[in-house]
N, C-alpha and C positions, 0 to 999 in steps of 0.2 A: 401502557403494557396490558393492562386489566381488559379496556378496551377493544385487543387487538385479539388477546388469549379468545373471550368471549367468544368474538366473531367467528375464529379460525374454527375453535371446537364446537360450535352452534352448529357451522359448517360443513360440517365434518360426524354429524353426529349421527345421519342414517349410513357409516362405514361404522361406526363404532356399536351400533344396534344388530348388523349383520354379520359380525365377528363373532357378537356375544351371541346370536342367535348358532353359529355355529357349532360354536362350542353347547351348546343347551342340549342339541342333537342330539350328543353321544349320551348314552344312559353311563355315566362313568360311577357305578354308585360302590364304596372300597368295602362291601363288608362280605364275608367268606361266603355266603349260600346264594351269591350274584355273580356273574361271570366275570372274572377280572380282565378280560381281554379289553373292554370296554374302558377299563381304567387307563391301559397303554393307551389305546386309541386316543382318549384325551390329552395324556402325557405328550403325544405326538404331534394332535391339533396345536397344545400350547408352545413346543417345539418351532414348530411352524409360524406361528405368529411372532416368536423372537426373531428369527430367523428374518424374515420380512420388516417387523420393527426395526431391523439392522444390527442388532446384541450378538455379544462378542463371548464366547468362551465359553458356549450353548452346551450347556450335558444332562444330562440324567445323575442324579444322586438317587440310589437304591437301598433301601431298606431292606431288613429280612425278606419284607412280606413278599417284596418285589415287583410295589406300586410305586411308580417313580416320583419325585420330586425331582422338577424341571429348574434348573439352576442358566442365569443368560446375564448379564452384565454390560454396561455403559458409564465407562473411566473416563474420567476428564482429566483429572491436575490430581495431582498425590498431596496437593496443600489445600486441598477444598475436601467438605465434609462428607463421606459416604453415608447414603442413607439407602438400610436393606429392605425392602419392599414382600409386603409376605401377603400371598392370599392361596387358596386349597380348589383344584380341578376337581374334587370328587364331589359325590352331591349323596344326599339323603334317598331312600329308596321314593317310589311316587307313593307308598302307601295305599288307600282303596281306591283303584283307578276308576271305577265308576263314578267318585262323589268331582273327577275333572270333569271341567266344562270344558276343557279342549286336551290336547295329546301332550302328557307332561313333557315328553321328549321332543317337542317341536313349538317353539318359540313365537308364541301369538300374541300379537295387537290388539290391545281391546277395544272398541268401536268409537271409545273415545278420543283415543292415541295417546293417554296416559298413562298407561301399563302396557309391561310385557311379558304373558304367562309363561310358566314352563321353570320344570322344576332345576333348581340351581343357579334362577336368573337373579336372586337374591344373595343366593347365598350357596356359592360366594362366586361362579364366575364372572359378574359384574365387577368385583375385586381385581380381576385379570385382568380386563380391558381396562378398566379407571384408572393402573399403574402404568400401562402401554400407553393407552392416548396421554397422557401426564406427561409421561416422556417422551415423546413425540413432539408434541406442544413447544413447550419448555425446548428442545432441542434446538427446533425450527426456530423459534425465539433469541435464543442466547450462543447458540453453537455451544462449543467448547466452554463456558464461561457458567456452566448449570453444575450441579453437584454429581459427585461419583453416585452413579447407583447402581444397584444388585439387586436380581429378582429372583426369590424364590417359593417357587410356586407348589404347595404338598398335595401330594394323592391318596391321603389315607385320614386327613382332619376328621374324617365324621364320623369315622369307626374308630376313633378314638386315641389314633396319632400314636401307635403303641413303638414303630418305631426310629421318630422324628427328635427323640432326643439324642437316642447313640449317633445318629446323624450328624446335627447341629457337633456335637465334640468330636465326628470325626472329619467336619470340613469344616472344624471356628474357622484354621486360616485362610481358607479359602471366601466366608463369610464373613468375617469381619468389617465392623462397620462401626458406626459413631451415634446409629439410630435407626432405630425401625420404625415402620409404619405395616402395623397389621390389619389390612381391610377384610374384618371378616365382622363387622360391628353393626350397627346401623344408628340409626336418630329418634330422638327421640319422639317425634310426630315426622309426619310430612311437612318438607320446609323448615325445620330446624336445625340447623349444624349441630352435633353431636361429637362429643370427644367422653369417650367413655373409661373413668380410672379406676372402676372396679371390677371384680368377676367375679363368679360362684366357682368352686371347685364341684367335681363329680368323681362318683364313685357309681359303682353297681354289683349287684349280685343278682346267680341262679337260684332258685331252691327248686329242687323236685324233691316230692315225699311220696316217698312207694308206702303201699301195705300188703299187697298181695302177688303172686306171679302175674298175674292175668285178670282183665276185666272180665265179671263177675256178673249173672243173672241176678238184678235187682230183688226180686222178688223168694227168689232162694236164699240169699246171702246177705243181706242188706239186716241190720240188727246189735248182730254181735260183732260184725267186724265195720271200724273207723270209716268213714264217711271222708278218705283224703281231701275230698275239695273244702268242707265246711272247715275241715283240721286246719286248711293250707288260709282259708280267711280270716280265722280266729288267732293265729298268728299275725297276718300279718296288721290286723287290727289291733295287736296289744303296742304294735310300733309307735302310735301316736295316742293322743285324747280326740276326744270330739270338738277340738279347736284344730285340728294338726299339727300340735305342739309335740316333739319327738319325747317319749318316756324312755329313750334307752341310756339309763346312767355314765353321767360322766360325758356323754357325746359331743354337749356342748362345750368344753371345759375349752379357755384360750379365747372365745369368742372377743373378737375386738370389738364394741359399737364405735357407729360413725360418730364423727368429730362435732362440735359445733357449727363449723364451716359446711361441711355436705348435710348435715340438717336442712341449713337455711336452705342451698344451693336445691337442693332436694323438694323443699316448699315451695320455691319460686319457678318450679318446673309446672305448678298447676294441677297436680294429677287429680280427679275427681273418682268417686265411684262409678260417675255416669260413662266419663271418660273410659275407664276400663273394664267395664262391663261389654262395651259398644267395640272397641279396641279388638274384646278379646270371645266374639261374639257370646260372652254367656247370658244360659236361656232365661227371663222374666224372675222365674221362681228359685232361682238357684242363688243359695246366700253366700257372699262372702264368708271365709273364717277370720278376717280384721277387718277394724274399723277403718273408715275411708284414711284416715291420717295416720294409719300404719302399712296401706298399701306398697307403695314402695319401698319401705325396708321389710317388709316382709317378703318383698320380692328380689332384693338385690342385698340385704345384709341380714337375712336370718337361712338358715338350713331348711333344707325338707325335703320329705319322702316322697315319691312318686312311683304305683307301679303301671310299668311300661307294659308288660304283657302277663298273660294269665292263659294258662290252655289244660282245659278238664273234657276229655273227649273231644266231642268235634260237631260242631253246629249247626250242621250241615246234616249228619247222618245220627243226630241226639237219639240214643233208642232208650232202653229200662234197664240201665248196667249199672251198679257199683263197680267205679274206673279205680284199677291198680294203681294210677298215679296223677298225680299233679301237680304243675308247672309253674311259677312267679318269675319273672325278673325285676328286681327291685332297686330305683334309680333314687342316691339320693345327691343333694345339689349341700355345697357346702361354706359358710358365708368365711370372708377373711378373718385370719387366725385358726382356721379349723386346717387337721390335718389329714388327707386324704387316708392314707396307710393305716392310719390308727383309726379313723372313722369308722373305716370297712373293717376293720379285725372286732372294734365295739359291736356293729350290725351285726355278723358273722356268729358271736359268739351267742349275746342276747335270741336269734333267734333258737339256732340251738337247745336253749334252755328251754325254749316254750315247744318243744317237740314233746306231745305224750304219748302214751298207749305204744312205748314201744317203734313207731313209727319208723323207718329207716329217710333219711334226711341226708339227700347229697348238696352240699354246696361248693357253686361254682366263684369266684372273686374274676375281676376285670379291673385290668391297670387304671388308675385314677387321675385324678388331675388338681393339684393344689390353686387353693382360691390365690388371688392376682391382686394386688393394691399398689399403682404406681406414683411416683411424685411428681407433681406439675409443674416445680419450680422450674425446670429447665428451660432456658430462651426457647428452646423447639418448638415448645406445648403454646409461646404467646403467638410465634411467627404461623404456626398452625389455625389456632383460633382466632388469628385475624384473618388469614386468607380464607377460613370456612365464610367466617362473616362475612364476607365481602364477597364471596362465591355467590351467596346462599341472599344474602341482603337482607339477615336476620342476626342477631347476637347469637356465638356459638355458646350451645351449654356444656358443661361438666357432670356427668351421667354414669350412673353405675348401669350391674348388667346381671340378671339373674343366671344366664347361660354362663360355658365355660370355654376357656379356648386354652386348649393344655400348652402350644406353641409359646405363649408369652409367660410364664416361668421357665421356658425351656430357652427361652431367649439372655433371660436374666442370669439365668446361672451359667450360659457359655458366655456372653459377652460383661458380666457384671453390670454394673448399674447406668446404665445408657437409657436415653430418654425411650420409651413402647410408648409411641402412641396408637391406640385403637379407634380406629374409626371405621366408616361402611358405609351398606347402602339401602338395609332393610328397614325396616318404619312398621310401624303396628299394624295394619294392613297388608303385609307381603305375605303374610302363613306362610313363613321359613319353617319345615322341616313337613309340613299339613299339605295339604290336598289344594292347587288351585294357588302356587306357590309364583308369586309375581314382581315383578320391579317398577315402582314408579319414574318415569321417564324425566320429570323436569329436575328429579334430586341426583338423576344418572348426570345429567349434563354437569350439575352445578359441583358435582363431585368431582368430576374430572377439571372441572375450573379451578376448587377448593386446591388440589393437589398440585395442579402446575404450579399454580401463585406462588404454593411455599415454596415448589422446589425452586422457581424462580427467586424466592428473597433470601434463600441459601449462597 
């Protein structure tokens, strides 16, 4: 059978490269000051490819926003096990399109024919195809005799999936299932099978701090009245120490650390400094804030701050003004046991406090996402991690995950405690969410292998 899977989808695999490139096309990116037509458009293509893959009961599930979530199905026996298939059509914006070396929206081959650039080929519509060809495979293989599955595919993951949970509780019955598999994950290197049982939760906030009606002749005004930009850094510099260790009281309170088991599990993955310097292109001179042997849990089991954007006038047109205002969004990532609501009411507040001079101080909050921590005793997770290994012709590891994917709480708490497994297709190398955003092609193949297997030992 392993044998036979191989070949078909080895076979089959410049049809599975041209779908995916299809879908790459559409700029389907879900956040408000982008055109959402582009998002249908996708919903459509995905539509479409159900359709053709032969799924049965093909709809659109719609959220407020009214970015669809594509819902398609393949029932075998009502005494064999459903397994719900989740990966997201939308994609992250391209960010600065001049640092692409090709057209994020258009799906290119790199000269070696081991990558395929263009934004979203990682993450996540590689997701979409790897669940079709699976099923497909598997199909053609077993007929009838493969497991019930449902696929549902969301349009709004990257903006932060604000309304995928009223969803999930208002189609459980419709979704119900015995097990998910969410591909929105990736591996640990190139060539490693990866099953990832942790995640960071995320939160975020706006701040704008005005002082004045109106930007202000430097040189006239500049003295007696606050300096909003240096106000708005000296806040947000009182957030952490000169390690990045967060000082806002009480933030951390609840924090679980990892067990003895993902310790070792964690040590045995190899991570080096060199390793993730190189990984994560940082520049000669740029130091870590941990030591090499705290890398990984500071990346996958401790909290931290990040801000995303910053805007004090305009960089472009920089003249001699003391600016009326300025802008932060401030992104922080939350380790298991932390809880999102309370995180951001902590952040919210503490800033506040460090507002001086009178200063008027708007802040904005955004729905959050609680951290993720699943059990792997389940037969699923072994039947899983043998078929990656045997995919992949490497032992699969057990891997946490600094990112967030708010779906897989929202999975738990409609379906209760049914095996999440998360896995993917991105690798240290894709710059998922960054400029020049790519899939390696021999872990596309062995992924779509990884996933028939199991559905096949179901």
């Amino acid at each position: 059978m392993e044998q036979q899977l191989k070949k078909a989808i080895h076979e089959n695999m410049a049809t599975y490269i041209q779908r995916l490139s299809d879908l790459v096309r559409i700029p389907s990116i879900s956040f408000d000051n982008f055109d959402q037509k582009f998002v249908l458009d996708s919903a459509e293509e995905v539509k479409k490819m159900f359709q053709e893959a032969g799924l049965e009961n093909i709809q659109f599930l719609v959220p407020e926003s009214g970015r669809p979530t594509v819902y398609g199905e393949s029932l075998t026996d009502p005494s064999k096990p459903t397994v719900l298939l989740y990966a997201h059509h939308d994609v992250q914006p391209p960010m600065r399109e001049h640092l692409w070396n090709t057209k994020p929206f258009e799906a290119t081959l790199s000269k070696d024919g081991e990558r395929l650039f263009g934004r979203g080929t990682a993450d996540d519509k590689a997701g979409i195809i790897t669940h079709l060809a699976a099923l497909e495979q598997v199909r053609s293989l077993k007929g009838k005799n493969g497991p019930n599955l449902k696929f549902v595919i969301e349009g709004e993951e990257e903006s932060g999936s604000a309304g995928f949970k009223n969803l999930l509780a208002k189609y459980a019955d419709l979704l119900k299932c015995d097990a998910v598999i969410v591909a929105d994950l990736g591996n640990f290197a190139k060539g490693t099978p990866s099953i990832t049982t942790t995640l960071r939760g995320m939160s975020a906030v706006s701040v704008e701090l005005k002082s004045t009606k109106a930007p202000l002749h430097s040189g006239s005004w500049s003295g007696p009245i606050p300096d909003v930009a240096q106000v708005l850094c000296r806040i947000i510099a009182s957030l952490t120490d000169g390690n990045g260790n967060i000082l806002i009281p009480h933030f951390e309170d609840g924090l679980v650390p990892p067990t003895d088991a993902e310790l070792e599990s964690y040590k045995s993955l190899g991570m080096t400094e060199a390793i993730f310097r190189n990984d994560g292109g940082v520049l000669p001179k740029t130091k870590l804030l941990v030591p090499e042997d705290e890398i990984l849990l500071a990346n996958w089991r401790k909290p931290s701050i990040t801000v995303t954007a910053m805007e004090v006038g305009n960089r472009k047109n920089a003249g001699n003004v003391l600016q009326d205002s300025a802008y932060a969004r401030i992104g922080i990532r939350l380790a298991p046991g932390m809880d999102a609501d309370r995180c951001t009411d902590l952040l919210v507040n503490f800033i506040k406090e460090q507002v001086p001079y009178g200063l008027t101080c708007e802040i904005a909050t955004e729905d959050g996402a609680n951290p993720f921590v699943t059990d792997t005793t389940h037969p699923f997770f072994k039947q899983m991690s043998e078929s990656m290994a045997t995919a992949y012709g490497s032992p699969t590891k057990f891997i946490g995950c600094g990112a967030s994917i708010p779906g897989a709480e929202y999975f738990r708490n409609t379906f209760g405690n049914i095996p999440i497994l998360l896995t993917g297709l991105e690798d240290p190398e894709c710059n998922a969410h960054g400029e020049n955003e790519s899939l390696y092609l021999p872990d596309f193949e062995k992924g779509i292998l990884a996933e028939a297997l199991f559905f096949a030992s179901l």
